[in-house]
C-alpha positions as CSV (number, residue, x, y, z in Angstrom):
1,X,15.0,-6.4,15.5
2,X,12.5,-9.5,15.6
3,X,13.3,-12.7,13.4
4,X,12.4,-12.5,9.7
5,X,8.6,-12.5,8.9
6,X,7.7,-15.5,7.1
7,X,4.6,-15.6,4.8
8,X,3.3,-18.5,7.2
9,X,3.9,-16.6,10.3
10,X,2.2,-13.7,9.1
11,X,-1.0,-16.2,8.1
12,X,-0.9,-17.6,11.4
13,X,-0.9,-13.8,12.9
14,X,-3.7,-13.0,10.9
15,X,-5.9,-16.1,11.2
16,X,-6.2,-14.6,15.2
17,X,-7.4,-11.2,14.6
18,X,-8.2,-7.9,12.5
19,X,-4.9,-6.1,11.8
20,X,-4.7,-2.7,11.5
21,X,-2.3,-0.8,8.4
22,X,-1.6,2.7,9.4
23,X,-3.3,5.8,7.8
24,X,-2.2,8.6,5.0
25,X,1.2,10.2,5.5
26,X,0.4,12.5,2.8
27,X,-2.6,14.0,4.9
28,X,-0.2,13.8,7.8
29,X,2.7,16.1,6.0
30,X,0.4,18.3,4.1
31,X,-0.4,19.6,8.0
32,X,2.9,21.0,8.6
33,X,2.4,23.1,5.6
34,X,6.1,22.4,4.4
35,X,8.1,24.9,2.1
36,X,10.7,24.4,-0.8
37,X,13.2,24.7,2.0
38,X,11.9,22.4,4.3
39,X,12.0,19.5,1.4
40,X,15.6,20.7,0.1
41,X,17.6,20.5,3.9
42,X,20.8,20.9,3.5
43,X,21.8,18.5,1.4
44,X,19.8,19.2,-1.7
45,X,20.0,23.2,-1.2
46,X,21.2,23.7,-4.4
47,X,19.6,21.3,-6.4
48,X,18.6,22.3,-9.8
49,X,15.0,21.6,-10.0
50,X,12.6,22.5,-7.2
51,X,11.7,19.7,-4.8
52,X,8.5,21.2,-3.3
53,X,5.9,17.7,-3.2
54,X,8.2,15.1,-3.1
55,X,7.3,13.4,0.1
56,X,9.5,10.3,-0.2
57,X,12.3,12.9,-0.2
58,X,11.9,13.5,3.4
59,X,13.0,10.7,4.9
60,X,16.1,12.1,4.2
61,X,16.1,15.7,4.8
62,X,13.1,15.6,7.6
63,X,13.3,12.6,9.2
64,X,12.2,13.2,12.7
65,X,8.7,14.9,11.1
66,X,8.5,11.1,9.4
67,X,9.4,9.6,12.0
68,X,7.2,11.3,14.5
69,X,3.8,10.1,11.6
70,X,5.0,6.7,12.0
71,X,4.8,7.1,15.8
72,X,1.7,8.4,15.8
73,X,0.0,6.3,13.8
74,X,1.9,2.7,16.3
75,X,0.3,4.5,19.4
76,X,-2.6,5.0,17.7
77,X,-2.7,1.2,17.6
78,X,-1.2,0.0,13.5
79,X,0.1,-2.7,13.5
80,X,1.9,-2.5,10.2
81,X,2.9,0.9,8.9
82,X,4.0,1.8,5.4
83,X,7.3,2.8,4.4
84,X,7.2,6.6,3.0
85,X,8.6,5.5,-0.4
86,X,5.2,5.5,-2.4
87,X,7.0,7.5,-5.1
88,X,10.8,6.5,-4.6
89,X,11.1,4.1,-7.6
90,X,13.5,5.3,-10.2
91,X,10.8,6.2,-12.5
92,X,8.7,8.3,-10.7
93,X,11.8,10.6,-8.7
94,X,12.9,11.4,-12.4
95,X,10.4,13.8,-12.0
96,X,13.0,15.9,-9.6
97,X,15.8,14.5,-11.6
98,X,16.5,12.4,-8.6
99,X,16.3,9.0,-10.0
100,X,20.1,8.1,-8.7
101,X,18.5,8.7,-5.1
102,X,15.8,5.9,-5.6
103,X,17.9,2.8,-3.9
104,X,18.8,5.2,-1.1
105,X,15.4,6.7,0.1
106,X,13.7,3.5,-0.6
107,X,16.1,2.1,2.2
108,X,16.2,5.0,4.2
109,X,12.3,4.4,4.3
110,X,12.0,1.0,5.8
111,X,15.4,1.4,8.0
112,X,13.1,4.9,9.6
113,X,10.3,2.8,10.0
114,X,11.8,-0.4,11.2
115,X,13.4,1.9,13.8
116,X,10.3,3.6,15.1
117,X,8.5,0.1,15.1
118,X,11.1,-1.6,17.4
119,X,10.5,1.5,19.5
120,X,7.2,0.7,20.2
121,X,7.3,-2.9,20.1
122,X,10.0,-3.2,22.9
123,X,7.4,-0.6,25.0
124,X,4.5,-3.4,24.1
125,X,6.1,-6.5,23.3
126,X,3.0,-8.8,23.5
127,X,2.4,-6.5,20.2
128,X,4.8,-6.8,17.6
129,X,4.5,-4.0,15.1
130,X,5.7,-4.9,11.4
131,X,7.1,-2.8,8.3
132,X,5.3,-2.6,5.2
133,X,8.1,-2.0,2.3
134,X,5.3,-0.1,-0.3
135,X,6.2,-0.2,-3.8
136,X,4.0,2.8,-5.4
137,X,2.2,2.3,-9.2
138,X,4.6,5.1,-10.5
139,X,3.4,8.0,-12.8
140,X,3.2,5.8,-15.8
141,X,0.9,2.6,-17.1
142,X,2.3,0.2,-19.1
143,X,-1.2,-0.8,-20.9
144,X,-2.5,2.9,-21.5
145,X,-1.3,5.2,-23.8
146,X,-0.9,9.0,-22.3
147,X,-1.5,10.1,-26.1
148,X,-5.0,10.1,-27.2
149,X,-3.6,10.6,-30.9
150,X,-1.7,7.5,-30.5
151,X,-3.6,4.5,-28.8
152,X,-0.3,2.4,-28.9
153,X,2.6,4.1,-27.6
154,X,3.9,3.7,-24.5
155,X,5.7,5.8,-22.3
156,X,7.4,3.0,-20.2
157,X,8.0,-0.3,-20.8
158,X,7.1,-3.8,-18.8
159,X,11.5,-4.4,-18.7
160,X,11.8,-0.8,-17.6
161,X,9.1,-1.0,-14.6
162,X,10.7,-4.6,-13.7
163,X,14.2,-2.5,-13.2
164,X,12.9,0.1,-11.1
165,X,10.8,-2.3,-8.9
166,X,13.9,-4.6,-8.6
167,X,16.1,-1.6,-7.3
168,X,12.9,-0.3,-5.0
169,X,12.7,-3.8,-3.3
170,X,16.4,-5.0,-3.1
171,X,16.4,-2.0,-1.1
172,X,13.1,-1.8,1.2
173,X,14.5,-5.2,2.3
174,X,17.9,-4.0,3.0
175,X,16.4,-2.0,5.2
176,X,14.5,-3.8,7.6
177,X,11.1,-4.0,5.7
178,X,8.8,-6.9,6.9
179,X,6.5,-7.2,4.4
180,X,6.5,-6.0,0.7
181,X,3.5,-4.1,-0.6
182,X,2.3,-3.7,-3.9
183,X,-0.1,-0.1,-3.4
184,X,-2.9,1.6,-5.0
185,X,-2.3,-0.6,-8.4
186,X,-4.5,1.2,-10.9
187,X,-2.9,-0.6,-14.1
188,X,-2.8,-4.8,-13.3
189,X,0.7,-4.2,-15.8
190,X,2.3,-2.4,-13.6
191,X,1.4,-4.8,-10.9
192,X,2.6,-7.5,-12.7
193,X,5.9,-5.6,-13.3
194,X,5.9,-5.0,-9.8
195,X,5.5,-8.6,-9.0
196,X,7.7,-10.3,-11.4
197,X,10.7,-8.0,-9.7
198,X,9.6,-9.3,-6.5
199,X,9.7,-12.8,-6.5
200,X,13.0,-12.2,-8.8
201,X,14.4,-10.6,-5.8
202,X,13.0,-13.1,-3.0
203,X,14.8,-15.6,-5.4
204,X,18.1,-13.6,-5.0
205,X,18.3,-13.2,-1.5
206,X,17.0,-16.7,-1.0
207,X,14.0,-16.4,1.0
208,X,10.3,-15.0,0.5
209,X,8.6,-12.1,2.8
210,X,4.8,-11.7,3.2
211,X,3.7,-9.7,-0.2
212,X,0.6,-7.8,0.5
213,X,-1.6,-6.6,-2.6
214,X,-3.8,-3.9,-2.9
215,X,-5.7,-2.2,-5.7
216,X,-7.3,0.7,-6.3
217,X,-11.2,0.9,-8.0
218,X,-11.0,4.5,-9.6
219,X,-14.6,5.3,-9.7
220,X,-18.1,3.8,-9.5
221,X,-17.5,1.7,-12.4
222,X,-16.3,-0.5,-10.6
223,X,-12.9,-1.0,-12.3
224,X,-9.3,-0.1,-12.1
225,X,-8.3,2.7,-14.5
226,X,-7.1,-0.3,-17.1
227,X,-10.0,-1.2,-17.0
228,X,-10.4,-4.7,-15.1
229,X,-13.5,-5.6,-12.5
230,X,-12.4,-6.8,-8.8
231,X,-12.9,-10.6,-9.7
232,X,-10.9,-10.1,-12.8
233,X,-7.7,-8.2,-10.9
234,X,-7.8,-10.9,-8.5
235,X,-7.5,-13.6,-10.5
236,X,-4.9,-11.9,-12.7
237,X,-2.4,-11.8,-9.5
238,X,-3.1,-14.6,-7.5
239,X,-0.3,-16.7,-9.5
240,X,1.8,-14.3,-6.7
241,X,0.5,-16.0,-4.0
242,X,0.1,-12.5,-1.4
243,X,-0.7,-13.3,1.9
244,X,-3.4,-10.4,1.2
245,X,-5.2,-9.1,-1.4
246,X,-7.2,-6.0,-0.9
247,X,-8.5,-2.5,-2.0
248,X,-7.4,0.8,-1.3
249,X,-7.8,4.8,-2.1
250,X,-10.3,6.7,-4.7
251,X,-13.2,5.4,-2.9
252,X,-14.3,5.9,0.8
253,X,-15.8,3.4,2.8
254,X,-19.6,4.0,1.4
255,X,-18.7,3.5,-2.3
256,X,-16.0,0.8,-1.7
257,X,-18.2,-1.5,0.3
258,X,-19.5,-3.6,-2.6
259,X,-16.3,-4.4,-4.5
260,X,-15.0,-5.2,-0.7
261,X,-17.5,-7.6,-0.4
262,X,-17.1,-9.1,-3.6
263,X,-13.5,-9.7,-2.7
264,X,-14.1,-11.5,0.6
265,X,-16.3,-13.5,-1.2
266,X,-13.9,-14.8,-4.0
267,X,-10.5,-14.3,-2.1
268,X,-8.6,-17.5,-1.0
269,X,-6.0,-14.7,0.3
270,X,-6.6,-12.7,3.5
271,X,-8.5,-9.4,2.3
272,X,-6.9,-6.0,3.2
273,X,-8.8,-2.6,3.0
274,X,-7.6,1.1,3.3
275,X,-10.3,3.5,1.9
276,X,-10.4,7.4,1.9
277,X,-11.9,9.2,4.0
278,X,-14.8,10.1,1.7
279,X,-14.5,11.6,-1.1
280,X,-12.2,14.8,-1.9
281,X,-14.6,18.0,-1.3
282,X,-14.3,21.3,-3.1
283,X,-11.1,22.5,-1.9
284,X,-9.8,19.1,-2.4
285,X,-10.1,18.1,1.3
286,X,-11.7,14.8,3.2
287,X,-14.6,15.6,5.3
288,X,-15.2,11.8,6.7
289,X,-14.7,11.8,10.3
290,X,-13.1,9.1,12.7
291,X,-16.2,8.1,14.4
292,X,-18.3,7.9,11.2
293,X,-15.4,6.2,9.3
294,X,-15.1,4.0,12.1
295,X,-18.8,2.9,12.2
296,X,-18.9,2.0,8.5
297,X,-15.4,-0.5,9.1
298,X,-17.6,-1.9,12.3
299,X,-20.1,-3.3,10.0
300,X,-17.9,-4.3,7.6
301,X,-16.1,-6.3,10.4
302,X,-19.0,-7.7,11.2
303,X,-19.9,-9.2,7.6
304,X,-16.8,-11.2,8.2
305,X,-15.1,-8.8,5.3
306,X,-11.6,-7.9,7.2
307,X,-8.5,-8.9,8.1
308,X,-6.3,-6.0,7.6
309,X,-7.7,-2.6,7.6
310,X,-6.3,1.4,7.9
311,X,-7.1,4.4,5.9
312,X,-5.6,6.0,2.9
313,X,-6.3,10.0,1.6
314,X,-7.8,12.2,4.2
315,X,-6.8,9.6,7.2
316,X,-5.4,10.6,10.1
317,X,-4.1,9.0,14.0
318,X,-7.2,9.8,14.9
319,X,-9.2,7.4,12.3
320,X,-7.4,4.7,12.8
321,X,-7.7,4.9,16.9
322,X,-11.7,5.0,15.9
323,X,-10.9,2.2,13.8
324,X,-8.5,-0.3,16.0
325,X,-11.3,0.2,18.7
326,X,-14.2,-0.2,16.7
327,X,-12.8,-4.2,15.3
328,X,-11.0,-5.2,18.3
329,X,-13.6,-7.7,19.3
330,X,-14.4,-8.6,15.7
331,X,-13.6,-11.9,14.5
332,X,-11.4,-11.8,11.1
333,X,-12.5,-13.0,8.1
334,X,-11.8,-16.4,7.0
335,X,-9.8,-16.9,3.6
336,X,-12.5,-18.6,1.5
337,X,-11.1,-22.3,0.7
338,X,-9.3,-23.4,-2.7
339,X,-11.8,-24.9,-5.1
340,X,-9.4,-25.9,-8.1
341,X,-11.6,-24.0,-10.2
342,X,-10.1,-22.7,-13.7
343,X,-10.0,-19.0,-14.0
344,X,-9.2,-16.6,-16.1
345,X,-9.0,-12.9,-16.4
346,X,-9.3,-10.1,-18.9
347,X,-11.1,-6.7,-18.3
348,X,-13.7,-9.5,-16.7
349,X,-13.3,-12.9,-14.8
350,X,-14.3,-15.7,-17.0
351,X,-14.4,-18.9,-14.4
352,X,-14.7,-22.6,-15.2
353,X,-16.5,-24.4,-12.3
354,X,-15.3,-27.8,-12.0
């Protein structure tokens, strides 16, 4: 195992080139056309509420098939590949009744993927590969009611996401994460929540890891689901200091390529992006290919957009081969410099140029 990723290592790493995040493990599993059986193992054979869906569980009762995706997707050429635990806070596995499990498949997650990652990096040491702890949005928003007949209830609370998150990242560093990744944030709350457990925990263990941000834009609005603009989910996170900031899922690359660009624009973080692979088609399925995925990330390469790229839904090895090859020679983007200006955010940026 390599020495302890620092937040200033990891700028230096990415000052030098385009990184590359893996690609969808969902997309990946859903290929194997698992059965109840399959998610259940032995372990969890007689457990009283079906299983069937929940991915995260696998790292437990399949891990070679998660395993084998995180290999994949290293020889493919990621350099950073997510931990399966996109659903493995305590909130979200109460949907199997498995909420006691969260602490352990969160670390089972990063220790699967830290091992798989000092795999490859002993076969290619001149290219360390590095563990992305990912911290999911769970199935609830703390600034949206899910009861149109009653705009302000709530079915979680800010303390009770700050609890979950805690547990979820005590965890992902226990075992072996690099990096801790705040994914597919729809609700800036949540993210907050998310957040505030973070740096509660770096505080507890008494050192920081590189925190990587990424939100997601729902539709062509333009906004996240609760509503906020790219400038004005920025600036209501950047108090968290990520080594990135970036945008991920809902979108592919044709749709997402404004709000990217207004990101690299305003960002004194390094930008991140992982878009779909087109939009979902009838049957719910991605019909972007690697080589035309690949050639929309080229030009964003080019516009001096990237610094750390992969895919999200409908993503596969094969994309982010197309995709590793198609910036290798780019130069990465430059994190624009501070200006002391005085910002604020609310569903829209509101700036005060000095």
């Amino acid at each position: 195992m390599m020495a302890r990723l620092t937040p200033e290592h990891f700028r230096q790493l990415l000052a030098q080139r385009i990184f590359i995040l893996d690609g969808a493990m969902g997309t990946m599993i859903q290929q194997h056309q698992l059965q109840e059986a399959d998610y259940r193992g032995e372990e969890f054979a007689d457990w009283p509420s079906d299983v069937k869906g929940n991915n995260d569980l696998l790292v437990l009762t399949q891990p070679k098939l998660i395993a084998e995706i995180h290999r994949q997707y290293l020889l493919a050429g990621a350099d950073i590949i997510e931990t399966n635990s996109f659903n493995a806070t305590s909130i979200a596995m109460a949907d199997y009744q498995m909420q006691g499990l969260s602490a352990r498949i969160n670390r089972e997650a990063a220790a699967l993927a830290r091992q798989v990652c000092d795999e490859i990096t002993a076969q290619q040491p001149e290219k360390p590969r590095f563990v992305a702890g990912v911290l999911g949005p769970t199935n609830r928003t703390a600034s949206i009611s899910p009861d149109v007949n009653d705009p302000g209830f709530r079915n979680v609370s800010f303390d009770e996401l700050v609890a979950a998150y805690t547990e979820s990242t005590h965890a992902l560093i226990e075992g072996g994460a690099d990096i801790i990744m705040l994914e597919t944030i729809f609700d800036t709350l949540n993210a907050k929540a998310a957040a505030f457990a973070v740096l509660k925990v770096f505080d507890e263990v008494g050192y920081k890891l590189p925190v990587m941000i990424s939100g997601t834009i729902t539709d062509a609005s333009g906004r996240t689901l609760s509503g906020q603009t790219t400038e004005a989910f920025y600036y209501s996170l950047t108090h968290v200091e990520p080594v990135s900031f970036g945008l991920n899922c809902a979108l592919g690359p044709d749709l997402l390529r404004p709000y990217v660009e207004t990101l690299a624009t305003i960002s004194e973080a390094y930008v991140s992006v992982h878009p779909n692979a087109g939009l979902p088609n009838e049957f719910g399925e991605y019909d972007l290919d690697a080589t035309e995925m690949a050639k929309e990330i080229a030009d964003w390469a080019a516009q001096g957009f990237l610094n750390i790229v992969g895919g999200c839904c409908g993503t596969t090895p094969e994309h982010i081969k197309a995709m590793a090859d198609a910036v290798k020679d780019a130069a990465p983007r430059q994190p624009k410099q501070p200006d002391h200006s005085f910002h604020l955010s609310g569903l829209e940026a509101f700036s005060v140029e000095w």
